[in-house]
C-alpha positions in Angstrom: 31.4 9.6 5.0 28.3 9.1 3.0 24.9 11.1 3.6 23.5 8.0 4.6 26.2 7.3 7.1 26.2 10.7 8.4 22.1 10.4 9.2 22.5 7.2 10.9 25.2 8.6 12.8 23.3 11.7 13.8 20.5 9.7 14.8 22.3 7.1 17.0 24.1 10.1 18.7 20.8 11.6 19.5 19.3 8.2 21.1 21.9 7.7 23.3 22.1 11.6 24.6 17.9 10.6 25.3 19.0 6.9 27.4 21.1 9.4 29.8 18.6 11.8 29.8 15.0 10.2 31.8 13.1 13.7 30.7 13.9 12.6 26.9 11.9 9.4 26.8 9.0 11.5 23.9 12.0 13.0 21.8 13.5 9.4 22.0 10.2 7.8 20.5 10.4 10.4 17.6 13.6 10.0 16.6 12.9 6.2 16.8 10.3 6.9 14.4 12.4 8.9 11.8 15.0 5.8 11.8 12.3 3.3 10.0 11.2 6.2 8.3 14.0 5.9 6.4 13.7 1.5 5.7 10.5 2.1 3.9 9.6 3.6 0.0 8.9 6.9 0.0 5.4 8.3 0.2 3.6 10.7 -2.3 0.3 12.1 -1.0 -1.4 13.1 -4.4 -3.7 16.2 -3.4 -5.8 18.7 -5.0 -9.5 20.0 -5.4 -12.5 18.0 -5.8 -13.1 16.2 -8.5 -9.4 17.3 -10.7 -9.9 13.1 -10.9 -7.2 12.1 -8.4 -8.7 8.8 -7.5 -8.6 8.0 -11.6 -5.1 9.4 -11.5 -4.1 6.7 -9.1 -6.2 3.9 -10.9 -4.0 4.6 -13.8 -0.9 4.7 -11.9 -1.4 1.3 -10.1 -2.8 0.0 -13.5 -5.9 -1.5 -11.7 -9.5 -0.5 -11.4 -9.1 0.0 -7.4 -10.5 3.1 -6.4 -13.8 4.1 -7.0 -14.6 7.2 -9.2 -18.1 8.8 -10.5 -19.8 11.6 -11.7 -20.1 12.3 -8.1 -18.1 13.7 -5.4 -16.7 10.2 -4.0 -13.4 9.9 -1.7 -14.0 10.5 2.0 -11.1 8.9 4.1 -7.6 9.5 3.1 -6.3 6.0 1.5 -2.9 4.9 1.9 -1.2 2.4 -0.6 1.4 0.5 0.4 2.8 -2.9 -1.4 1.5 -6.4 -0.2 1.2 -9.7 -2.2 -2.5 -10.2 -1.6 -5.3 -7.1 -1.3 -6.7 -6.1 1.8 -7.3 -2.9 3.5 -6.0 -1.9 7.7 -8.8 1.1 9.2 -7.1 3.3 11.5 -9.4 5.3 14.0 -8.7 8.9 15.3 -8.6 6.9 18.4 -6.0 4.5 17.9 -7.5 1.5 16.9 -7.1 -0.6 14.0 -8.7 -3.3 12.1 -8.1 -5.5 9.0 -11.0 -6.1 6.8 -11.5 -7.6 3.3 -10.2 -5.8 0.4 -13.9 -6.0 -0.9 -14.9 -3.7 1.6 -12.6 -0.6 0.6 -15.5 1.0 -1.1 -17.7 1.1 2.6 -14.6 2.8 4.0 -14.1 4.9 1.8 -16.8 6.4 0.1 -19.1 8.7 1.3 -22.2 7.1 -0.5 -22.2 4.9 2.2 -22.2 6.7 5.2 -25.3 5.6 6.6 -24.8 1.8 5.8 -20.9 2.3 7.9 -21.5 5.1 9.9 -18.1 4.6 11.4 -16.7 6.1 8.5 -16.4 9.2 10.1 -14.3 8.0 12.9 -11.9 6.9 10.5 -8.3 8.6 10.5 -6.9 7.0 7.4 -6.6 3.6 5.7 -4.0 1.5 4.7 -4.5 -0.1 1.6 -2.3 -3.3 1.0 -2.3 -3.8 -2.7 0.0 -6.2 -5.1 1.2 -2.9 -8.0 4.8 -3.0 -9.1 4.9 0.7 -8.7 4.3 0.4 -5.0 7.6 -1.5 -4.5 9.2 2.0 -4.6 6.9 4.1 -4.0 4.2 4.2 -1.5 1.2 6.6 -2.5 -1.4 9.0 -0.3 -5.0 9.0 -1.9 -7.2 12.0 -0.2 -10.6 13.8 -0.6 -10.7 17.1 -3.0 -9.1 20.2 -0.5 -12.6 22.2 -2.1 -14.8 19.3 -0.9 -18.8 20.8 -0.3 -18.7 18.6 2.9 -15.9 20.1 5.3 -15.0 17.0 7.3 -13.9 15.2 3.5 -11.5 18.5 3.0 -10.5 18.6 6.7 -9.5 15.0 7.0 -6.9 15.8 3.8 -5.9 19.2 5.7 -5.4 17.9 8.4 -3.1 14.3 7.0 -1.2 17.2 5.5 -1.0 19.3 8.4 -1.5 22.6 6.4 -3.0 24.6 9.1 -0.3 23.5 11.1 -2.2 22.2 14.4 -0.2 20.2 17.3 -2.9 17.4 16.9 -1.8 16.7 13.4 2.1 16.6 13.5 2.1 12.8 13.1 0.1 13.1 10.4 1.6 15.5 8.8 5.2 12.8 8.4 3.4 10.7 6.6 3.7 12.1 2.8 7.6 12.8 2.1 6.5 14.2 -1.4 2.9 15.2 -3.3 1.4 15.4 -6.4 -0.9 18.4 -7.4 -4.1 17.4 -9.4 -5.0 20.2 -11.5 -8.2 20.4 -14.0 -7.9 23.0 -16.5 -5.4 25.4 -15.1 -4.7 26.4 -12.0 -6.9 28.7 -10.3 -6.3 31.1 -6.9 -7.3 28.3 -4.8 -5.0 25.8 -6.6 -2.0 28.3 -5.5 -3.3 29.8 -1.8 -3.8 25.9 -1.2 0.0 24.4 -3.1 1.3 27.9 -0.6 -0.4 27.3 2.5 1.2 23.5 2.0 4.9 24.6 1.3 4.9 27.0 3.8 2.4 25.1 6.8 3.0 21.7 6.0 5.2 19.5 8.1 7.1 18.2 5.0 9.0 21.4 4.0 7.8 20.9 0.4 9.5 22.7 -2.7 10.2 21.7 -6.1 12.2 18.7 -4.6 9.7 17.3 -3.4 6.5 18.5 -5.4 5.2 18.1 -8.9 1.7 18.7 -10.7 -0.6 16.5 -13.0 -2.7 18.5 -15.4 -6.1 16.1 -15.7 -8.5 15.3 -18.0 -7.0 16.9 -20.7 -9.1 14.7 -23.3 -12.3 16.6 -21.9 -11.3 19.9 -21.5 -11.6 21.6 -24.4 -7.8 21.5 -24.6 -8.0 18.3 -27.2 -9.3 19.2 -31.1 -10.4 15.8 -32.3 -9.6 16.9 -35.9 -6.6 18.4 -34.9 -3.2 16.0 -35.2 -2.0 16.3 -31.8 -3.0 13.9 -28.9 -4.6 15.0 -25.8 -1.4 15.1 -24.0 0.8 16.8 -26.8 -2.1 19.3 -27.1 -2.2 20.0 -23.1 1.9 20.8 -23.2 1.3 24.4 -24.5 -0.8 24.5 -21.2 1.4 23.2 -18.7 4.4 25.1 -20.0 2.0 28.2 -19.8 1.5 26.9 -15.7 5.0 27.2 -15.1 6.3 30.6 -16.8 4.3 31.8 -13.4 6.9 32.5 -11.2 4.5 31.2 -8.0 4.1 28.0 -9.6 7.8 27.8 -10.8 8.5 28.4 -6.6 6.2 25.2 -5.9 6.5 22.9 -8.0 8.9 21.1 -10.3 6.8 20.9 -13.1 3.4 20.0 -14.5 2.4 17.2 -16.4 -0.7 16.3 -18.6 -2.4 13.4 -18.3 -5.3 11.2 -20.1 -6.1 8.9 -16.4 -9.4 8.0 -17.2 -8.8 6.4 -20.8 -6.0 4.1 -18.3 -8.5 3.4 -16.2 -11.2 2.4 -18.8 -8.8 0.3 -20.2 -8.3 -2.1 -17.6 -12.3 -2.3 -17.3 -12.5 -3.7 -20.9 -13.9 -6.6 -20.8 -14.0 -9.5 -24.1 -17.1 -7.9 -25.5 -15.8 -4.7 -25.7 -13.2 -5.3 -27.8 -15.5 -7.3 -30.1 -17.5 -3.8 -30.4 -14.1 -1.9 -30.7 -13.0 -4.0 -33.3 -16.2 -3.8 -35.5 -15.5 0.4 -34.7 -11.8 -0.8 -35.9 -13.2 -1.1 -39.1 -14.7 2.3 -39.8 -12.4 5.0 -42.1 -10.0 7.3 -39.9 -12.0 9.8 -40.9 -15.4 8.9 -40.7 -15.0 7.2 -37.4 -13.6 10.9 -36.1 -17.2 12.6 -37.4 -18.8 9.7 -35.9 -17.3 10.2 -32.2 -17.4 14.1 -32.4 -20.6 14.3 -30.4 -20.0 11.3 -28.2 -23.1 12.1 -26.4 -24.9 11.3 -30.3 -22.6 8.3 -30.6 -23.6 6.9 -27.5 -27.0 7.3 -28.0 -27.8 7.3 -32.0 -29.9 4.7 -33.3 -29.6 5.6 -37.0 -27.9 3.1 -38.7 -23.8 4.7 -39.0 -23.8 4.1 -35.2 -26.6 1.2 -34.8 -23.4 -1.2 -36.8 -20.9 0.0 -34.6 -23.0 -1.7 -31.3 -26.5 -1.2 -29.5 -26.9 1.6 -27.3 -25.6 0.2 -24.3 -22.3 -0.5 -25.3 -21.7 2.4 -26.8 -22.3 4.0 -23.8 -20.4 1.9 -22.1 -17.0 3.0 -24.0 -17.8 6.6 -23.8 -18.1 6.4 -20.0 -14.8 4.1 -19.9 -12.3 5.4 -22.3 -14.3 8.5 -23.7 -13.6 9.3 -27.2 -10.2 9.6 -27.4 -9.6 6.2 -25.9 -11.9 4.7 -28.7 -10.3 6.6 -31.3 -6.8 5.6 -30.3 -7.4 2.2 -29.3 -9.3 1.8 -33.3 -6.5 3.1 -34.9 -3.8 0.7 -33.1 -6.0 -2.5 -33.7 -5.8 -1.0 -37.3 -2.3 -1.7 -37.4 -2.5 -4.8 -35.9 -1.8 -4.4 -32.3 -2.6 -6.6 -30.0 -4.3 -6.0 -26.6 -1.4 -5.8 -24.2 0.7 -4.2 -26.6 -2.2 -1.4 -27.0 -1.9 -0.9 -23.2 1.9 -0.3 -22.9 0.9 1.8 -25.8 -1.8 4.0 -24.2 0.4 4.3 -21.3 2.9 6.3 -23.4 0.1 8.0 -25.4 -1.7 8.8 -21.9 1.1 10.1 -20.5 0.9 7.9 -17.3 4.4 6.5 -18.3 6.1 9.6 -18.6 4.7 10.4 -14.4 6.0 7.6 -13.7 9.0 7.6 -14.7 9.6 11.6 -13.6 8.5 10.6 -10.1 11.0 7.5 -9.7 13.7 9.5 -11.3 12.8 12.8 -9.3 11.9 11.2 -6.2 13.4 8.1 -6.1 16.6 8.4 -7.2 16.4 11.4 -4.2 14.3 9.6 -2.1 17.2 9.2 1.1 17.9 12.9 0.4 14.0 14.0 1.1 13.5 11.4 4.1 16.9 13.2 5.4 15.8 16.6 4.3 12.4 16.3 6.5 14.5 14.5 9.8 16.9 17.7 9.7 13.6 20.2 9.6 11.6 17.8 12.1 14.4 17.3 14.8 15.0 21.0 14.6 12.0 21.9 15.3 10.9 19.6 18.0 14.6 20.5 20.0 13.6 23.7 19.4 10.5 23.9 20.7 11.3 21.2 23.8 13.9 24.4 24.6 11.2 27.2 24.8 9.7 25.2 27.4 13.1 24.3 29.3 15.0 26.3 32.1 18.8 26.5 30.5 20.1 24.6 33.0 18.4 21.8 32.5 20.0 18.5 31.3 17.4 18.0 28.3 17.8 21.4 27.6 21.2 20.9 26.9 20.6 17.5 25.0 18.6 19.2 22.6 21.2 22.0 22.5 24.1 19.0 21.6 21.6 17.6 19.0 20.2 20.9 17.4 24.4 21.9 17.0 25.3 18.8 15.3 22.4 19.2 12.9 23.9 22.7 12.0 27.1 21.1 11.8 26.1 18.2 9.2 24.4 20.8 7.0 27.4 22.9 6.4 30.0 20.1 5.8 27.7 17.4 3.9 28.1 17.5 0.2 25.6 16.0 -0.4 23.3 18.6 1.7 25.2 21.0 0.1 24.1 19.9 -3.4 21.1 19.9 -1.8 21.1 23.8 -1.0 22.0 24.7 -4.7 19.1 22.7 -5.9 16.8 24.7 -4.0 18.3 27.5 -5.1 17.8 26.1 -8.7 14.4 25.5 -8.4 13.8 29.0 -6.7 15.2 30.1 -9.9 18.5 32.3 -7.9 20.8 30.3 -10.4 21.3 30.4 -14.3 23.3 28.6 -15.8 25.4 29.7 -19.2 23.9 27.0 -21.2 21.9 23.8 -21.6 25.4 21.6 -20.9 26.1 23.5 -18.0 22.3 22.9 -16.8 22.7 18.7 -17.5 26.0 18.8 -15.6 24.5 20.2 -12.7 21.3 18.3 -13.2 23.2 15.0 -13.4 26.0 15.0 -10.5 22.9 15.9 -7.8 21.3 12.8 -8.9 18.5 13.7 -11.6 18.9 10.7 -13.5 20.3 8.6 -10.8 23.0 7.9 -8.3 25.3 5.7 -10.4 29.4 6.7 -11.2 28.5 6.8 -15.3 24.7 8.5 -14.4 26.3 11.3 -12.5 29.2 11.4 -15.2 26.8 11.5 -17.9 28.6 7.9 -19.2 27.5 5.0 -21.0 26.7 2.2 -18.2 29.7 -0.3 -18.1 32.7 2.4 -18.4 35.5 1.5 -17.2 36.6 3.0 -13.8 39.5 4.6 -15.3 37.3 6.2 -18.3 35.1 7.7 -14.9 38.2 8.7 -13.0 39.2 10.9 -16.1 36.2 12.6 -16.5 35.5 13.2 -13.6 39.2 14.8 -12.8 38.4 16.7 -16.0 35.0 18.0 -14.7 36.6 19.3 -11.2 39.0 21.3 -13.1 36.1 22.8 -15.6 33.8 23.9 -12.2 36.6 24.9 -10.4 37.7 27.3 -13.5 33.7 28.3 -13.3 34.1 29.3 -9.7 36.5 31.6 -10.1 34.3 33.6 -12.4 34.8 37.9 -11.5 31.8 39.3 -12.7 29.3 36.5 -11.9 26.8 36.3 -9.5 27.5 34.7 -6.0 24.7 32.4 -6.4 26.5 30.7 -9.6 29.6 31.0 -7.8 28.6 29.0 -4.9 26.7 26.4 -7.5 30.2 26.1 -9.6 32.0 25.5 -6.4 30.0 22.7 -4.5 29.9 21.2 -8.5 33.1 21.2 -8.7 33.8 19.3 -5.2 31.1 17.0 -5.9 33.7 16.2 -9.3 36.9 16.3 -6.6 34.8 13.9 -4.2 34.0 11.4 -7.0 37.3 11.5 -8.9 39.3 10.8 -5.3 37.0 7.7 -5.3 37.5 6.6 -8.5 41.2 7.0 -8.2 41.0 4.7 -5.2 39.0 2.0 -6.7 41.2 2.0 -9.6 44.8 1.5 -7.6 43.2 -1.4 -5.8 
């Protein structure tokens, strides 16, 4: 039976122990909860300090000028994106109610600039924001204020959505983000890793590698980027992120980090038809020359001798520093240069920005696992409430024993669940408690737990379109090479146990095959 199978049936068991059970009617509505939890796209709450430029992050992302960002310290109410055809915005109040209003009026819900206009803001909860991004179609995404905020109620309402302290008030909350994404500036300091721990450990989400990755920011105005150097921002930040992760605290919470240029992204969709009649005059200027002419950009934004005056008046020169910086100019002269045109120099930036390369890690690393984390958190949640309903129970009690009934089966699916049990040796993966021999032995394990995908030939590591009998082969061959593995002397139990469960995920998927193929 597959893992989806195996959670539906777990769930149906545990609804109709609660209809026999009238003291059950609360764990009933939770577990009712946890079932559409698992019809909808996974959500990724992206967190982190103020102003590491998570709003601009998500800008990028959603490749759309939505949020609003500043000098200033901006996002008050945690924002929720969600997929709609047509923009609008649902306010949720921390006391239940909810109202729709027009998409124009996100900014008076959300930032705190305007607090005395709306002075309801501060009764707001959260907010749903209904917006029309193809990236939203599998993903849903959890904008919040910075964790370090100078006002405690913005870093209380993100503390408390994320239920890092823990509270009984917030559990609710706390379901809402199945994954995050950590906004670092810079590097990551103590708080960066007491807040990253306090989540893993307090959260409600059980978060780990699986579930968690990092975004280094800014990385075009950090000091990482040399302008005369031949790297790009993002190519020049990758000695830094790797750096991140040879900590081994990191390496426990988090599956990597990633650079990122956001805010060129999000300049770029603010262009408007005479800015690219001033960036094609800058088009115009020698590689070279243009470089020592955008090396002070606070000089090229404001020069008035004559090498900048041609380039544009003040204003819009300004204008392109505070939209796509100097990197954005630089890169967006040089591909008009070769004759790109517009769109093409957006798919372009997107790759040069590395917003692509997030977004494909997250639907790869979260969405092609995104049943397995939904299923991951129901196990931990159910647990726990059963658990906790028991404390409070005489053992003779019928909902004692219901919870009892459920809590066993849970225990039950863990240990006889491949697909849990590929989950396990993941973890342990990520904890770094297994090494493999070499790089082939790493992809192996990487692909059949669903890395690149769920498919036969993904899993396989096969061309798409192989023929069932080509995939019934290897995989047969594949069981015999991890079973071989298992039986190792001499190698720690932790590979061991990895070899094994590979090699009966190979068993599992060659029986299949096998099947298909004598029909």
């Amino acid at each position: 039976m597959s893992l989806k199978s195996e959670v539906y049936s777990l769930l149906n068991n545990a609804q109709r122990l609660c209809r026999d059970c009238p003291e059950a009617a609360e764990l009933s509505e939770s577990l009712e909860e946890m079932r559409k939890r698992l019809e909808i796209p996974l959500r990724v709450a992206v967190v982190g300090i103020m102003k590491a430029g998570k709003s601009t992050f998500m800008n990028a992302l959603m490749g759309a000028d939505v949020l609003y960002t500043g000098d200033l310290e901006t996002t008050y109410t945690v924002g929720w994106f969600q997929y709609a055809e047509h923009p609008s915005i649902t306010v949720c109040f921390r006391n239940g109610e909810k109202i729709e209003a027009p998409f124009e009026d996100l900014e008076k819900w959300s930032v705190r600039a305007f607090e005395k206009e709306n002075p309801r803001i501060h009764d707001v909860q959260y907010l749903i924001i209904h917006y029309p991004s193809e990236v939203l179609k599998q993903l849903e995404f959890i904008d919040t204020p910075g964790l370090n905020s100078v006002y405690g109620t913005d870093a209380q309402n993100t503390l408390d959505f994320l239920s890092i302290k823990g509270s009984e008030d917030t559990l609710y909350e706390a379901s809402m983000a199945d994954a995050v994404i950590y906004a670092f500036s810079r590097s990551t300091a103590g708080f960066d890793r007491d807040i990253l721990t306090a989540f893993h450990s307090g959260g409600g989400n059980m978060s780990s590698p699986i579930n968690s990755i990092g975004i280094l920011t800014k990385v075009d105005a950090s000091g990482i980027w040399d302008i005369f150097g031949e790297q790009s921002p993002v190519e020049a930040a990758q000695a830094v992120t790797s750096s991140i992760m040879t900590n081994a605290d990191m390496k426990n919470l988090l599956f990597s980090v990633f650079p990122v240029c956001a805010k060129v992204m999000e300049g770029y969709t603010q262009l408007t038809a005479e800015d690219w009649k001033v960036l094609r005059i800058i088009a115009q200027v020698p590689p070279d020359d243009l470089i020592d002419l955008l090396y002070d950009a606070h000089q090229f934004a404001v020069g008035t001798e004559e090498e900048f005056q041609r380039l544009g008046d003040t204003d819009a020169r300004k204008r392109l520093m505070n939209l796509i910086g100097q990197y954005g100019t630089l890169e967006i002269a040089h591909q008009l240069r070769a004759g790109k045109a517009q769109d093409q120099i957006g798919d372009i930036l997107q790759e040069k920005c590395g917003v692509k390369a997030i977004r494909e890690i997250l639907l790869r690393h979260f969405g092609n696992r995104t049943f397995l984390i939904k299923s991951r958190y129901i196990f931990s949640r159910i647990r726990s409430l059963t658990q906790e309903i028991r404390k409070n129970l005489d053992k003779s009690s019928h909902l004692y024993h219901v919870c009892e009934q459920i809590g066993e089966e849970i225990e039950g699916l863990m240990s006889s669940v491949q697909t849990l049990k590929e989950l396990k040796i993941l973890q342990m993966y990520y904890n770094g408690q297994i090494q493999f021999m070499d790089e082939e032995e790493k992809q192996d394990f990487l692909r059949v737990t669903g890395e690149y995908g769920r498919s036969a030939e993904t899993r396989l590591g096969m061309p798409e379109g192989s023929s069932i009998a080509a995939m019934e082969q290897t995989a047969k061959e594949k069981a015999a090479l991890w079973h071989g593995k298992s039986s190792g002397w001499m190698m720690p139990g932790s590979y061991v146990e990895a070899a094994a469960t590979l090699a009966r995920s190979y068993e599992q998927m060659y029986y299949h095959l096998n099947a298909l193929n004598e029909e």
